[in-house]
Backbone bond lengths (Angstrom), bond angles and torsions (degrees), N, CA, C in turn:
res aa  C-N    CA-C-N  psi(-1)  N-CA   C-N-CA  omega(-1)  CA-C   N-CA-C  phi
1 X - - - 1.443 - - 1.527 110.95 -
2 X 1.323 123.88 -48.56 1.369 99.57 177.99 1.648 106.56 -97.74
3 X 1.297 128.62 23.30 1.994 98.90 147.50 1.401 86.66 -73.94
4 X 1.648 129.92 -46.56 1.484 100.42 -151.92 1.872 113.36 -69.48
5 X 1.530 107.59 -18.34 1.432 83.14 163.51 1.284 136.80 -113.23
6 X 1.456 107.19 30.12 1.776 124.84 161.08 1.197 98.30 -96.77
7 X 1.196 142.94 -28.95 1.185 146.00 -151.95 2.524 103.36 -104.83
8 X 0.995 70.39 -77.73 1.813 99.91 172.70 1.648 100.45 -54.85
9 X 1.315 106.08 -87.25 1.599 101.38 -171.59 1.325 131.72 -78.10
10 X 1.288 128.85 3.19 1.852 146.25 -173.11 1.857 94.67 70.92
11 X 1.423 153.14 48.91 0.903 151.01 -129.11 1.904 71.79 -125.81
12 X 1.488 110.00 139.34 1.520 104.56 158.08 1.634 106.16 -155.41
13 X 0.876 100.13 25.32 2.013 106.62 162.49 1.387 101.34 -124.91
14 X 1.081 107.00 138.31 1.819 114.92 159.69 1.224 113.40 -131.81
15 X 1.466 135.06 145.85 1.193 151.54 145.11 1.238 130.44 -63.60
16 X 1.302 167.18 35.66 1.222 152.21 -147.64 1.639 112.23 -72.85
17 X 0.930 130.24 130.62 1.520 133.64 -158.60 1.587 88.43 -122.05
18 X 1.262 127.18 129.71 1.685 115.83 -176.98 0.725 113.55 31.46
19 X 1.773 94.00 77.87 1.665 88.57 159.54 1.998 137.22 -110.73
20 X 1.643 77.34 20.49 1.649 78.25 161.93 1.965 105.47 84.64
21 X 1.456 109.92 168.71 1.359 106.86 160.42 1.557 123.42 -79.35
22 X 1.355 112.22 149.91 1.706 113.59 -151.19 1.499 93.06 -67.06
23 X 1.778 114.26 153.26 1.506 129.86 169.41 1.334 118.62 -124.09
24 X 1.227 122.37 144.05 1.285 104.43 158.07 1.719 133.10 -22.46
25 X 0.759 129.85 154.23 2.042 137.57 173.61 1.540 86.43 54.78
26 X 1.776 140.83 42.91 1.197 123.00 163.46 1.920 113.67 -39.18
27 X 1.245 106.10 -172.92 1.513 100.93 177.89 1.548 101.35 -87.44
28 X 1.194 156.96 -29.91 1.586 162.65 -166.57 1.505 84.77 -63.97
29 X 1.311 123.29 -83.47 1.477 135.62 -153.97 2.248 94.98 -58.94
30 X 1.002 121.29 -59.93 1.374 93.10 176.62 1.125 126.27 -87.39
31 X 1.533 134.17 -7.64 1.788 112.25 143.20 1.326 101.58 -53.89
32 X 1.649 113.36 -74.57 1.342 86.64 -144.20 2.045 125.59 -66.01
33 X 1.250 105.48 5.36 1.451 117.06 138.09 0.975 114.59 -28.97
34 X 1.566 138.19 -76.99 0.912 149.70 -116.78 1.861 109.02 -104.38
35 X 1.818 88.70 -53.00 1.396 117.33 -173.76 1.544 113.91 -148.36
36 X 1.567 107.55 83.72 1.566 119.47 -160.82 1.406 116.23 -65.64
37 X 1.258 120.01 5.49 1.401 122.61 170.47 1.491 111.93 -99.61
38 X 1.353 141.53 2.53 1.714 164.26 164.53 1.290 89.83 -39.38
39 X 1.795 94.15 128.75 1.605 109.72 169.91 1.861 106.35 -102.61
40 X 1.230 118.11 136.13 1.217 102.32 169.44 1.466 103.63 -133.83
41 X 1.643 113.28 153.38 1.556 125.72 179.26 1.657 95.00 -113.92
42 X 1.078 105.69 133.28 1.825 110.53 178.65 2.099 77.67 -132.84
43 X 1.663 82.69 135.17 1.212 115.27 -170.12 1.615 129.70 -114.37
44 X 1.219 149.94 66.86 1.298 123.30 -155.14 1.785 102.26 -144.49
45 X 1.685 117.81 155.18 1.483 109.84 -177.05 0.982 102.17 -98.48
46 X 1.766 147.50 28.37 1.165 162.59 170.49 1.632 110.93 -76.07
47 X 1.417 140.87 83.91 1.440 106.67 -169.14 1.796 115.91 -85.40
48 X 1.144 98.17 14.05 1.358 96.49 164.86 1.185 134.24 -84.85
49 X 1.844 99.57 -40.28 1.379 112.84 162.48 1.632 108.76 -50.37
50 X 1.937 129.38 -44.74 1.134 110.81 -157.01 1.520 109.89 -84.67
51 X 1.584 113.33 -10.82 1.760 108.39 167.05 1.372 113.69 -64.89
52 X 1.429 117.81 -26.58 1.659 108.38 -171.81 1.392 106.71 -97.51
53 X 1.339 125.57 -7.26 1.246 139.97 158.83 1.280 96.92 -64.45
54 X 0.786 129.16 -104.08 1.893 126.22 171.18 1.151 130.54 8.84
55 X 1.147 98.18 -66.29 1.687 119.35 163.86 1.484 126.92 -46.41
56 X 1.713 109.50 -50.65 1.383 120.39 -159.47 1.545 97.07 -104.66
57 X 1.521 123.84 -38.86 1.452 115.65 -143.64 1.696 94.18 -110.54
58 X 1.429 121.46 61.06 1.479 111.83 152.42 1.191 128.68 -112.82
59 X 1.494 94.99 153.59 1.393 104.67 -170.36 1.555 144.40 -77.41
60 X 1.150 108.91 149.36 1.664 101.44 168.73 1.395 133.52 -18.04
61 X 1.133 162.48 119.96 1.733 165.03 132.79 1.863 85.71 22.04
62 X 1.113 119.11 -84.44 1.313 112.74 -154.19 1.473 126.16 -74.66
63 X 1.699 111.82 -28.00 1.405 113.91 139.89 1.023 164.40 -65.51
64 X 1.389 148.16 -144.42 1.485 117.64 174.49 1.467 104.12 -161.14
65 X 1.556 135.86 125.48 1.387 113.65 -170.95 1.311 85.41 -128.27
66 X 1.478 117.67 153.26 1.508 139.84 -156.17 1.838 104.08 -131.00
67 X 1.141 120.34 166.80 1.521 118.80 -179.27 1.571 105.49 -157.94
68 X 1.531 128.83 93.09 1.193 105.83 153.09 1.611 127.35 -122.52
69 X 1.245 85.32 144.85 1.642 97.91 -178.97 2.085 111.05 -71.02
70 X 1.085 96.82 117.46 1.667 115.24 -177.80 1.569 111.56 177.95
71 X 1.450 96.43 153.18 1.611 121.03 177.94 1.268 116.63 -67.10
72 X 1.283 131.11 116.70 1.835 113.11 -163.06 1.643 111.85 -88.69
73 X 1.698 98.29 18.25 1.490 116.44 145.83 1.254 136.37 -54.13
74 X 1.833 92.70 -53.66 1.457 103.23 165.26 1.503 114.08 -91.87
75 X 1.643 106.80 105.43 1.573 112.14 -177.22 1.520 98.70 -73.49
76 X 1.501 132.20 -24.49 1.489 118.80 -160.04 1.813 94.27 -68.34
77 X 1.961 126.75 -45.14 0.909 127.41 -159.69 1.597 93.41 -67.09
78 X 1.647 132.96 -46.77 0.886 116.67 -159.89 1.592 141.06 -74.24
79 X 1.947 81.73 -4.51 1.529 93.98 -176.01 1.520 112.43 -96.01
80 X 1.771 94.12 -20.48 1.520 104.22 -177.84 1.613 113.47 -66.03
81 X 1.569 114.96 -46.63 1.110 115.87 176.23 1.721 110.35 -64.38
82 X 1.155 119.95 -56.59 1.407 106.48 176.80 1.235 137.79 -38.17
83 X 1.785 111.00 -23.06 1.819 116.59 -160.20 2.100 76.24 -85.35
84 X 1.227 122.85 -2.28 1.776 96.34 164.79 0.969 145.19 -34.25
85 X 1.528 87.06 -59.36 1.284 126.59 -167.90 2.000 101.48 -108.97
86 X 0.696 118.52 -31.49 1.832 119.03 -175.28 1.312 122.71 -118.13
87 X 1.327 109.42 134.94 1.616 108.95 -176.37 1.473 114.01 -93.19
88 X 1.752 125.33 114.70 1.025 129.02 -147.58 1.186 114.29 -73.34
89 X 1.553 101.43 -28.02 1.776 119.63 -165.65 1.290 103.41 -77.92
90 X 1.501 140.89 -8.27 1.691 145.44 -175.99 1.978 94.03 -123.51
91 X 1.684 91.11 142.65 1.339 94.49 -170.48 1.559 121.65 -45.30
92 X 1.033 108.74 147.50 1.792 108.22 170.19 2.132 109.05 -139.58
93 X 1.228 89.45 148.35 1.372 88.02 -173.00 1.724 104.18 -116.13
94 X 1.811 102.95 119.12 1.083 119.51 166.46 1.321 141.18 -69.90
95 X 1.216 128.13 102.20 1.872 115.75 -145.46 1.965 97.70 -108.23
96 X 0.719 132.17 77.77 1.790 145.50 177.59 1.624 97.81 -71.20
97 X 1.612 125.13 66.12 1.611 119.56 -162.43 1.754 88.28 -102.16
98 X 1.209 105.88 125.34 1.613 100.64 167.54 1.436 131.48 46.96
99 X 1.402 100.65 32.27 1.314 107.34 -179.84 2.157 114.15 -121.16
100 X 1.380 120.63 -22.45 1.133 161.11 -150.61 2.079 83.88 -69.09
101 X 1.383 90.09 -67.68 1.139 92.17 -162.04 2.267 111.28 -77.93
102 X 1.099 82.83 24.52 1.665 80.07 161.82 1.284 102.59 -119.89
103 X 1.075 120.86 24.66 1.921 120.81 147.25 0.897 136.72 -122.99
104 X 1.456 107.40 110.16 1.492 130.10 -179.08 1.579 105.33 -30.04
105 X 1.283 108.32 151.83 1.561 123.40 -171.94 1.009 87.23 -59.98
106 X 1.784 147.31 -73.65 0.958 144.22 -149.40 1.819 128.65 -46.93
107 X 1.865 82.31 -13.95 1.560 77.37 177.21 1.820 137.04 -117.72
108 X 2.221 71.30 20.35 1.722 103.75 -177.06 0.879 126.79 37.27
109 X 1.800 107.66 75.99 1.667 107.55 -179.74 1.741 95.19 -59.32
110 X 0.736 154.82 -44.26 1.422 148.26 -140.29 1.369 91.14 -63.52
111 X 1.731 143.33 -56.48 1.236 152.33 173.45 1.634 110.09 -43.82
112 X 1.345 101.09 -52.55 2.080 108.67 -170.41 1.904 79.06 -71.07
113 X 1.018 134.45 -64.93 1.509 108.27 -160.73 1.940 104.43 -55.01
114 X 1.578 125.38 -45.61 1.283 112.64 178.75 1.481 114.49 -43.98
115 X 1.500 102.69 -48.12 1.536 102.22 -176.18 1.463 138.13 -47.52
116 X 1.244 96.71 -23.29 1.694 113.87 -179.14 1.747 101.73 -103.85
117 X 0.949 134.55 2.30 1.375 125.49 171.99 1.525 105.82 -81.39
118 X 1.413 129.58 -69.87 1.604 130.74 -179.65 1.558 119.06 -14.00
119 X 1.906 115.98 -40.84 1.581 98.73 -178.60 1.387 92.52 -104.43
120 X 1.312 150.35 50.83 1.521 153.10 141.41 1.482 115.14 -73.29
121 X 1.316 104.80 97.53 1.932 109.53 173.73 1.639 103.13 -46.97
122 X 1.158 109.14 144.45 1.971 121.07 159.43 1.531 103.58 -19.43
123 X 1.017 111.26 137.35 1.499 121.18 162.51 1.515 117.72 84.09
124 X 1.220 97.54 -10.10 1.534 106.70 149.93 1.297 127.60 -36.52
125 X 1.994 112.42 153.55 1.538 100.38 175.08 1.703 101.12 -143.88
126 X 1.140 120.13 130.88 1.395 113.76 147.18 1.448 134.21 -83.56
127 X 1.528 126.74 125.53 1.497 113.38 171.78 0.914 103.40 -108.81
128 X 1.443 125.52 151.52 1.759 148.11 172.17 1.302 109.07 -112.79
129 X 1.168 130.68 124.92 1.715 124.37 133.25 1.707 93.33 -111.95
130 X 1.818 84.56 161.15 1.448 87.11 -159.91 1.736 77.13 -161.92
131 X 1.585 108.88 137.56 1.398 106.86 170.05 1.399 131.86 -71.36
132 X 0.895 120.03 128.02 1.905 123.92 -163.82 1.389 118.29 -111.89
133 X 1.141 151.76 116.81 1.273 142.69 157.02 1.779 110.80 -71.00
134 X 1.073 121.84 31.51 1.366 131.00 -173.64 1.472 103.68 -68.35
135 X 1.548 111.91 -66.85 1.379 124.57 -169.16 1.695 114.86 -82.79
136 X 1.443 120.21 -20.08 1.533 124.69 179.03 1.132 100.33 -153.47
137 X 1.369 116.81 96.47 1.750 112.66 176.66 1.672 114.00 -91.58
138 X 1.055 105.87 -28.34 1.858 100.15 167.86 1.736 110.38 -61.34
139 X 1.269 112.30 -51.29 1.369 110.34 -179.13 1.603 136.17 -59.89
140 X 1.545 88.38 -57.08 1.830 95.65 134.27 1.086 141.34 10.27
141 X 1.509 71.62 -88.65 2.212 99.30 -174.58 1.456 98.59 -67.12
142 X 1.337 134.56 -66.57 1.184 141.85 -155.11 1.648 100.38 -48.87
143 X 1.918 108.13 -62.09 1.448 106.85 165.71 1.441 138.16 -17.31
144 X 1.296 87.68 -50.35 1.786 112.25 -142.62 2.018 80.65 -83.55
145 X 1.468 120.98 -52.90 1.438 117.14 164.76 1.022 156.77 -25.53
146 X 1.824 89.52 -37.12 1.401 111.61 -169.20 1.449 100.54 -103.36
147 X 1.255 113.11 -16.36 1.670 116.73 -173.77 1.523 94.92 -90.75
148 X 0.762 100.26 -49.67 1.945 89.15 168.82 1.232 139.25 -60.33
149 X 1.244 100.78 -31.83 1.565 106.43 172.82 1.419 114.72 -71.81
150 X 1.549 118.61 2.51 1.483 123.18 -173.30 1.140 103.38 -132.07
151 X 1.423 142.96 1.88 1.492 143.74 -175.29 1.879 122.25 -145.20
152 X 1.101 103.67 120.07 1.553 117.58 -158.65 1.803 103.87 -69.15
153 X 1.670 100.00 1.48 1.516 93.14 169.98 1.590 108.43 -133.88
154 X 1.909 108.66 115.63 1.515 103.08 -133.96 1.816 86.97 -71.52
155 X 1.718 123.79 -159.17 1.181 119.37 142.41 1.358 124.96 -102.55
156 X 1.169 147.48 -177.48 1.334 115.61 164.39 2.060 92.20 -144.95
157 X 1.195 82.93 135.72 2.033 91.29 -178.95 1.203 109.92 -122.13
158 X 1.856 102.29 124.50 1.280 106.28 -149.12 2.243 99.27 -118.90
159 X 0.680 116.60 108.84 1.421 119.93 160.61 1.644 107.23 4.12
160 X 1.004 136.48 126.11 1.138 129.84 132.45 1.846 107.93 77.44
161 X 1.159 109.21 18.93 1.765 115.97 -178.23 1.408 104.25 -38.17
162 X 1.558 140.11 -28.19 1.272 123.68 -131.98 1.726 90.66 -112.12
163 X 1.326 118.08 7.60 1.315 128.66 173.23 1.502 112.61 -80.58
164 X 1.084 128.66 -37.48 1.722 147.93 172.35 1.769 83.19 -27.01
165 X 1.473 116.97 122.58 1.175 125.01 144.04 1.867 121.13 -74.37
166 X 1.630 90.26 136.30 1.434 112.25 -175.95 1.350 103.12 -104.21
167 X 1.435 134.47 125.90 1.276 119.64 175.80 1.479 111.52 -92.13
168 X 1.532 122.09 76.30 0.958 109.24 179.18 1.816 91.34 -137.50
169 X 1.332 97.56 173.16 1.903 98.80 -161.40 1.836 89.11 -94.31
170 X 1.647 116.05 122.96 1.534 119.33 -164.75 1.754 76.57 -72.33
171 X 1.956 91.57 174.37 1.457 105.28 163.28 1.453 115.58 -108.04
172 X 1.076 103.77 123.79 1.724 122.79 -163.51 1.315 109.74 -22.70
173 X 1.192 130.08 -59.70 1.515 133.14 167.98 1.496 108.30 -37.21
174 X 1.383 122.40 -23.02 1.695 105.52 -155.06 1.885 77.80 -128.06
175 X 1.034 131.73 83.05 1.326 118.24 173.42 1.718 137.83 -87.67
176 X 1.610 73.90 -2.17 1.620 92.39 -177.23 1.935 99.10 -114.30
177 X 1.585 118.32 154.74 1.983 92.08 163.00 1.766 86.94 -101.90
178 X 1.897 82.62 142.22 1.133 128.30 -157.22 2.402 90.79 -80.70
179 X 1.119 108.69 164.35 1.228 117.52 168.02 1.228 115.73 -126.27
180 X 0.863 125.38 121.48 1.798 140.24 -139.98 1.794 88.12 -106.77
181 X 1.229 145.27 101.83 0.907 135.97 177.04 2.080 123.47 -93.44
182 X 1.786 92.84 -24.43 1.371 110.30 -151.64 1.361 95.23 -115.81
183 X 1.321 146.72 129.68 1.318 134.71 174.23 1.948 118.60 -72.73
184 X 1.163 120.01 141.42 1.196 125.73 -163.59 1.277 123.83 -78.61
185 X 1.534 146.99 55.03 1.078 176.50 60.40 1.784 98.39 113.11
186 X 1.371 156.85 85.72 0.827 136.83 -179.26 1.733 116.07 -93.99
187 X 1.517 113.98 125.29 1.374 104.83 -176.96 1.479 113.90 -66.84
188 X 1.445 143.28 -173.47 1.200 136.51 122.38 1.722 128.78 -156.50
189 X 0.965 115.53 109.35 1.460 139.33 176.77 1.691 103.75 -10.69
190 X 1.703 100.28 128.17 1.639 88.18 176.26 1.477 110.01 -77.93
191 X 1.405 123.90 -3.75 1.571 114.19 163.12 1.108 134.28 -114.72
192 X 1.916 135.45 127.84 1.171 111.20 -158.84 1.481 118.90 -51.41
C-alpha cells in the first residue's frame, strides 16, 4: 500500500499508528525508495518498540523519519506529536495496519479512526486492515481464541469493520472502500 501511494498517488508523509517492531520493507525504506524526500511518523505506546524504532528505522539524507510514543487512543497526542515531523495542511497518509482490532469495542475504534481524519489536508488517505471473520468465520474464531488465551492484549473481530465511516472525500473511481482480500504481488525485473 504505500509504494502504491508514493508511487500511484504522489503521497510523501505517512503516519504509521502501531506500528509494531521494525521489519524489513518498513514504510520509510519504500517511500523513501520511491520518493527520497518522504516524511514518515511511526507511532506506538510500546517503548520498546520506539527504542528499536530509533535504532533501526532512519531515514534517508533528504527525508525525515519522526517517532512518537502515544496511545492511538489519544488522537490529540498523536497528531500533536506527528505535526514534528509532518505538515498537516499537505496530504499525509494514515496507515492503521493491524492494530484496530486490539481495541475493545468499548473504546470505539470506529470514533479514534473519525477522530484523526478532521486535521487531514484534501487528498489525504487512511488505510485499515482490520481482522474479519468475513471470509472464514470458524477459523477465525478458533484463531482469535487461541491467541487470547495466551496474550494479555485480547483481539477483538468485529463484523463488518469496513463500514466505519472515514470522513475523507473517496476518489471517484473508488466510490465505495474496497476490501482487499488478496495480497498485492509486486513483480520486478532482474534488470534495472
Amino acid at each position: 500500500m504505500v509504494r502504491f501511494l508514493a508511487a500511484g498517488r504522489g503521497i510523501r508523509q505517512f503516519l504509521d499508528i502501531g506500528t509494531g517492531l521494525p521489519a524489513p520493507a518498513s514504510t520509510h525504506q519504500v517511500a523513501q525508495a520511491i520518493a527520497p524526500d518522504s516524511r514518515i511518523v511511526y507511532v506506538d505506546n510500546d517503548p520498546l518498540v520506539l527504542v528499536h524504532a530509533r535504532a533501526l528505522l532512519t531515514s534517508g539524507p533528504q527525508g525525515s523519519c519522526g517517532y512518537v510514543e502515544a496511545d492511538l487512543r489519544n488522537t490529540s497526542a498523536v497528531l500533536a506529536g506527528a505535526t514534528q515531523t509532518l505538515d498537516l495542511t499537505r496530504p499525509v497518509a494514515v496507515l492503521l495496519l493491524a492494530v484496530l482490532h486490539f481495541l475493545p469495542g468499548a473504546d470505539d475504534p470506529a470514533e479514534v479512526v473519525a477522530a484523526l481524519t478532521p486535521r487531514l489536508a484534501p487528498g489525504s488517505f487512511v488505510v485499515i486492515s482490520h481482522l474479519t471473520s468475513d471470509f472464514a468465520p470458524g477459523q477465525v474464531a478458533t484463531g482469535v481464541e487461541a491467541y487470547n488465551a495466551l496474550v494479555p492484549s485480547p483481539l477483538v473481530f468485529r463484523e463488518r469493520p469496513r463500514r466505519w465511516q472515514v470522513h475523507l472525500q473517496r476518489p471517484s473511481r473508488h466510490p465505495t472502500v474496497p476490501v482487499v482480500v488478496r495480497r498485492r504481488v509486486e513483480t520486478r525485473s532482474a534488470t534495472p
